[in-house]
N, C-alpha and C positions, 0 to 999 in steps of 0.2 A: 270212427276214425278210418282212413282210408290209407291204403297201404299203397306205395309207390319205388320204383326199381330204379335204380342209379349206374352208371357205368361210369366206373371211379378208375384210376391205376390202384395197382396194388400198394405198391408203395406209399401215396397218398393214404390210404386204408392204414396202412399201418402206424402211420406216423398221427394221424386223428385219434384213433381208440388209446394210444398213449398220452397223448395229451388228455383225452375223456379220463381214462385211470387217474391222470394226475389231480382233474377238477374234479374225482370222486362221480361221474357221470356215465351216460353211454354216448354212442356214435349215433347213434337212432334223437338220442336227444338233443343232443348237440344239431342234430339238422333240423328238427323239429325248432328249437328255438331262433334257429338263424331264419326259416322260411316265415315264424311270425314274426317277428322282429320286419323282414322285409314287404311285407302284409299291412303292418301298423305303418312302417314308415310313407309309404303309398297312401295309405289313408290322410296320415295326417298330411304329407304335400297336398295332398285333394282339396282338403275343408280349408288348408291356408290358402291357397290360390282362389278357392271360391270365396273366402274371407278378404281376401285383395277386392276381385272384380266386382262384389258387391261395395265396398268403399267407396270403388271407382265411382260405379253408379252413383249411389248417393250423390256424391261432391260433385259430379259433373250435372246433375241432374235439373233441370229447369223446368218450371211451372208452365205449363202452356194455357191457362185459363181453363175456362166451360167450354165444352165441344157443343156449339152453336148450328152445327150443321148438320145434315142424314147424307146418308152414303148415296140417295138417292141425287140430290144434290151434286153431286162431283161428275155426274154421266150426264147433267141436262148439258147440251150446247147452245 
């Protein structure tokens, strides 16, 4: 696990580890669970948008038959 330094007000600071007290918690945890929480949510927006744009595909997607031709083919004049 990797350690990371913050630059908080004090105030802020103080008013969080009481709240952490009240939820039986720490400050440390409390940030740890917001940064995964922000991590998942990222992911999941990911795979739902990749889950859209492939739908897209599908439904818009048309058969273009057998490729009949060589790439050679496209350059003769």
């Amino acid at each position: 696990m990797a350690n990371i330094t913050l630059s908080v007000e004090e105030e802020v600071i103080r008013k969080v580890r009481k709240i952490a007290i009240d939820k039986n918690t720490t400050l440390t945890q409390m940030v740890r669970e917001y940064l995964i929480s922000v991590a998942e949510r990222d992911a999941d927006q990911k795979a739902r948008a990749l889950k859209g744009l492939e739908a897209t595909f599908q439904k818009l997607s048309r058969d273009m038959g057998e490729r009949d031709w060589v790439r050679e083919d496209l350059y003769e004049r």
